[in-house]
N, C-alpha and C positions, 0 to 999 in steps of 0.2 A: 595573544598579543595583537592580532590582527582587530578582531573588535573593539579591542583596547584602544589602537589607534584612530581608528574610528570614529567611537565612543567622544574621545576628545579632540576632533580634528585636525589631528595630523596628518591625514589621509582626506582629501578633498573627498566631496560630492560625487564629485563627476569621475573619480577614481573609484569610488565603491559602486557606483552603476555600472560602470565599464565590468569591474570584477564580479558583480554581482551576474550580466549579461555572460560573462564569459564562463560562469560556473554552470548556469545552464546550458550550455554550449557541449557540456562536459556531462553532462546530464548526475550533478554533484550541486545539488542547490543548496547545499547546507555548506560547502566548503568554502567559500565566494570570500572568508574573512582570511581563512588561510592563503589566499593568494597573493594576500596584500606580501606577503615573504618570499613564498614559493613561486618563482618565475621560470625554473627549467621547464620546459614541457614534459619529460618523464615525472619531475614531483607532480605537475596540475594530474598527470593521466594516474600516477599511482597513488595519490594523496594523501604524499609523506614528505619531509623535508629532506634533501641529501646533503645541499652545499648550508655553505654560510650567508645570511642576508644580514645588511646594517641598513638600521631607521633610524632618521634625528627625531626627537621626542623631545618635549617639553614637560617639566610639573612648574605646582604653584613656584618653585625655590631653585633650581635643578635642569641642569642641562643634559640630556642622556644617549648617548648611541647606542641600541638595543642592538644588539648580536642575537639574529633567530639560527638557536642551533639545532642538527637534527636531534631528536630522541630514538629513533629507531636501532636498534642493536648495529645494521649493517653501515652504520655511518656513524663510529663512535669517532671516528678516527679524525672527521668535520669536527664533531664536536668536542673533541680537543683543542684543537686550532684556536676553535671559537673561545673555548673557556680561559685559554693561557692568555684569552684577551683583555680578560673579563675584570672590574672592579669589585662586582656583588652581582646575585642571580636571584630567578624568580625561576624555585622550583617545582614546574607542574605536577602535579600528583591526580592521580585520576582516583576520586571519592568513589567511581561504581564497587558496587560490589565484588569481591573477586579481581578487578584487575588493580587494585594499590596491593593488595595482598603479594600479586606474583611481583609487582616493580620494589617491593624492600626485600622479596625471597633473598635466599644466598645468591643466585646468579641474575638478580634484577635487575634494569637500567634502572630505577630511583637509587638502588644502593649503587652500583657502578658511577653514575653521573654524580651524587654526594662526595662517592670518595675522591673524585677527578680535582673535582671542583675545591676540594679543600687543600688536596697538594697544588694543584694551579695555581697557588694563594688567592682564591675566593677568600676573603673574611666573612662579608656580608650575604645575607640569606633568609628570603622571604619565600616562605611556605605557600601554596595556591592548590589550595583541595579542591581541585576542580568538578566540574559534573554534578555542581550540587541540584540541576532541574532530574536528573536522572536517579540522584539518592533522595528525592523528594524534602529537598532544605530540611533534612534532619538532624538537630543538633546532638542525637546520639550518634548517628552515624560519622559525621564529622568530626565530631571527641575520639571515637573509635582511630578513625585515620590519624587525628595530629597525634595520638596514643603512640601507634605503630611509627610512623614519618618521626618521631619525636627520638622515640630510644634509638633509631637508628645513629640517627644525628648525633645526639649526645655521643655513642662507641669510637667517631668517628672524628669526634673532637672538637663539634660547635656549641656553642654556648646560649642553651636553650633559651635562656632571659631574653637574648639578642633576636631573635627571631620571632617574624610575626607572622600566625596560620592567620590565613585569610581562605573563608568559604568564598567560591566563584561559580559562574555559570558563564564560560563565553558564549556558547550559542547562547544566552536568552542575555546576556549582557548583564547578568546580575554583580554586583559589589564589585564592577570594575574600576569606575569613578564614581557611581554614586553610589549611595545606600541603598541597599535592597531591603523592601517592604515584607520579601518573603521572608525574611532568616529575623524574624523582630528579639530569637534570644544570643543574637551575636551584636556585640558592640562594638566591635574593635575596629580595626581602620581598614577601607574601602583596599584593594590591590596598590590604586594611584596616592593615596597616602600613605601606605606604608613602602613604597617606593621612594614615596617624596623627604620618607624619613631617614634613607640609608646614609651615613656620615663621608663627606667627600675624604679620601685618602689623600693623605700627604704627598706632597708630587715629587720625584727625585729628581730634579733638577738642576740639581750640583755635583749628580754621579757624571760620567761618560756618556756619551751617545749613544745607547741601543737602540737600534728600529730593525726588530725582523720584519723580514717580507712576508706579505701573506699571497700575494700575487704580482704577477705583472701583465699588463694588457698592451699590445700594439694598438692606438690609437690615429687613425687615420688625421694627416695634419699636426700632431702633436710627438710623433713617435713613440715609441717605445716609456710607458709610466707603472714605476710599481708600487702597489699600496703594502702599507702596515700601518701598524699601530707604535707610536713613541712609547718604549717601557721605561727608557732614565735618558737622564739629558733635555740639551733642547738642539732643535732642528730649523736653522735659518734662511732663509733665501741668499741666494750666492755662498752658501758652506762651499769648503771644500771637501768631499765624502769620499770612504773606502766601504768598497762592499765585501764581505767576506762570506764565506774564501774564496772568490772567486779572483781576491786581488784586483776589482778595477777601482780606478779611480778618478772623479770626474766632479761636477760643479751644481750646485742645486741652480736650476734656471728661476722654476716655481713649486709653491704646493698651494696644494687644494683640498680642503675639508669638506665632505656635501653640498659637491659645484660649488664651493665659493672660494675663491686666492685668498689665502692670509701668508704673512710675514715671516712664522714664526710656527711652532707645532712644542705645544711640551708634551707628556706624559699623561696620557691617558687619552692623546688624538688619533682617531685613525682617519688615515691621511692617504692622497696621491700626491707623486710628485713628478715634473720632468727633469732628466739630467741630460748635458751636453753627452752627445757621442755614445750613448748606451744602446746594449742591442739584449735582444733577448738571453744572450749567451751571457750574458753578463751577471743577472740577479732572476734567480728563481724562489719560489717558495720556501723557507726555510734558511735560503741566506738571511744576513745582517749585514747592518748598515751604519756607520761608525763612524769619526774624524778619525783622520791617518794618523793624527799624533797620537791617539790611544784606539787604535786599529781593536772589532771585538775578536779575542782569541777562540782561536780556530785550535780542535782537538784532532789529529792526524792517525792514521792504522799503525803509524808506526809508536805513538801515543796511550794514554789511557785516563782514564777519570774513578775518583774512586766516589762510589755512591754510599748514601745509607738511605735502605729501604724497607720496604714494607711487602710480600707475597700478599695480594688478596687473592689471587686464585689460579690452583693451576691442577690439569688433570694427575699431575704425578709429582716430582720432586723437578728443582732447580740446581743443575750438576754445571761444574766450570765446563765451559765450551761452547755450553747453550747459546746460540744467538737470533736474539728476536727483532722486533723494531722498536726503536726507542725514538719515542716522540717530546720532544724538548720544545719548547715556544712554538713557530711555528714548523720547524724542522722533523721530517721523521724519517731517520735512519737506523741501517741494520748494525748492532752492536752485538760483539761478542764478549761472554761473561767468561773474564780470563782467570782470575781470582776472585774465590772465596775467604776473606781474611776470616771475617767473625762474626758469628752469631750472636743476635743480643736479646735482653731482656725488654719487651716490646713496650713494659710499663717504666722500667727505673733507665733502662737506656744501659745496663749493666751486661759485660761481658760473661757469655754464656758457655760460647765452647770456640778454640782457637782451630782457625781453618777446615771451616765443617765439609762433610762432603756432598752433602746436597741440602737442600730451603724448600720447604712444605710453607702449605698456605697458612697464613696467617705468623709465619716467621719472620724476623726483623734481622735484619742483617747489615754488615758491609761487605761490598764487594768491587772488584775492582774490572771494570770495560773500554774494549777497544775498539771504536765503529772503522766498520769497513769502508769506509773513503771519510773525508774531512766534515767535521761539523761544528757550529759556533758554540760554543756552552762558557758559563762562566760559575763561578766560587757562590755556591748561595748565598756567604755570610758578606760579599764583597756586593754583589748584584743579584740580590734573591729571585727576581724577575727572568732571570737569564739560566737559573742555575736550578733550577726541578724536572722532573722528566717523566715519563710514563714508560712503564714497558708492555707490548701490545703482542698477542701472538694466537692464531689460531680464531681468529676475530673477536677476542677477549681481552680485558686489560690486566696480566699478570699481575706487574706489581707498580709500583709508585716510589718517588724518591726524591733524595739533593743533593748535588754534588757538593760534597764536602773537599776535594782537593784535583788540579789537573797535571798532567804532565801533558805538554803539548807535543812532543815528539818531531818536532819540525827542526 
């Protein structure tokens, strides 16, 4: 992505000289595009991504906020956050030999992050066989890949017609924006246009106002601003707002989309904003953000939500009591699996066996959870955006799912 930005000038001049100086610095001459993301100083010294970074990007048609998520196993949990952000993805895949092999294995991040991304309601999805200067622009070898990357996809539930493999080289900058002269038996479209071809989603607009937080920063002179992203509704200067659950309630001053004031935020901006009288205690990560007249509901311990999900993996069975961390929008808390109603038939959606006593991988089930302190969640078929979750444990993502029904418990 970093070449990428580059490549088309999103990223000045004098910002890639800077990054390019500062990769030698780090004695990492190769990584200099990666930085254009990575700004903690642990990612430049380990040179991996951990947190979340957003870029505004341009194509010919298309206006884009690139979400750089991490890939690495030990920050899936970023890149949840990131994806429950996400409209459509561009999934790297590394062409070398042996390493696309181990990312679709049974416990691979390409198969991990595919399945993320499909419950996070990703639709859209552009394949990037990268490393093709390393498999020497081999269009066997890259067949091989979209081969293996392809049937994962399809099990998982994308629709292979929709998707386009694109062969890439970020370091040598091959078929990011332009045509690469090396790859003369691939025709298809460059990374930047098949980006440019992703179909903008319909905005929900006329639902209620969700905005989970993804952060909040103490801003010297400005106070206290938390960012997220609009998933339904719209967001306007001078709102009246409730943030949940933490119950405050207070007044949009301003918001700001990459540094610049607008009026207005719908669905699909991610945003800062300042409010009258807000302190840090007020909105963390993982809260929401709502109009008091339809305040977003808050799921209580004294509560429950019933799920139907999916086991992609777990070292033994899934027994009531179990409780792991459930990660919803940007929220991730500990929920306990208090009921197991029913096991289903993972293909027809057909009842298997009534109140099982434990869910092995690859079992479909419902079941019913109560997180240990308050969390915002809503009815997938009411706010599908609000209403998916993952469950995470042992630094693995168990299983995936949507709430189908809440009792809030309050």
């Amino acid at each position: 992505m970093g070449a990428m930005l580059i490549e088309t000038g999103a990223v000045t001049d004098r910002e890639a000289r800077e990054l390019d100086k500062l990769a030698k610095e780090y004695d990492r001459d190769s990584w200099s595009y990666a930085f254009v993301f990575d700004r903690l100083k642990e990612e430049r010294q380990r040179g991996i991504t951990i947190d979340l970074a957003f870029r505004k990007f341009e194509t010919k048609t298309k206006y884009f906020t690139i979400i750089d998520a991490p890939g690495h196993a030990d920050f899936v949990k970023n890149m949840i956050t990131g994806a429950s952000q996400a409209d459509a993805a561009i999934l790297v895949v590394s062409g070398k030999k042996g390493e696309m092999e181990v990312g679709i294995a049974a416990n691979g991040q390409t198969r991990e992050h595919a399945y993320l991304a499909q419950t996070l309601g990703v639709k859209q999805l552009v394949v990037a066989i990268n490393k093709a200067d390393v498999y020497e622009y081999s269009e066997a070898r890259f067949n091989e890949c979209k081969e293996a990357v392809g049937d994962l996809l399809k099990n998982i539930g994308f629709k292979l017609k929709d998707v386009p493999f694109v062969p890439t080289s970020g370091m040598q900058m091959e078929n990011l924006s332009k045509k690469s002269d090396k790859m003369p038996w691939y025709n298809g479209p460059t990374l930047i246009e098949a980006i440019d071809q992703f179909v903008l989603p319909e905005k929900p607009t006329g639902k209620p106002l969700r905005l989970p937080i993804q952060d909040c920063y103490k801003i010297k002179g400005t106070g206290v601003v938390p960012v997220g992203r609009v998933e339904t509704g719209i967001l306007k200067k001078g709102d009246k707002i409730i943030i949940m659950p933490t119950g405050f309630q207070g007044e949009i001053r301003s918001i700001e989309m990459h540094h610049e004031e607008i009026p207005q935020a719908i669905p699909g901006d991610n945003v800062g904003f300042s409010i009258r009288g807000i302190t840090l205690a007020d909105a963390s990560r993982g809260d929401c953000l709502g109009h008091p007249s339809d305040p977003p509901t808050v799921v209580t311990p004294k509560g429950k939500w019933t799920g139907q999900i999916i086991v992609i993996w777990h070292p033994t069975a899934i027994a009531q009591g179990y409780t792991p961390v459930i990660h919803a929008h940007t929220a991730q808390v500990a929920a306990k699996f208090t009921s197991l109603v029913k096991k289903l038939d993972q293909k027809t959606g057909a009842v298997i066996e009534d109140s099982p006593k434990f869910l092995k991988k690859n079992e479909a089930a419902i079941v019913e959870l109560s997180p240990i302190k308050k969390m915002c969640l809503e009815k997938y078929e009411v706010i599908p955006e609000m209403g998916r979750f993952a469950v995470r444990d042992m630094g693995r993502t168990v299983c995936v799912g949507i709430v189908k029904d809440i009792v809030t418990g309050a």
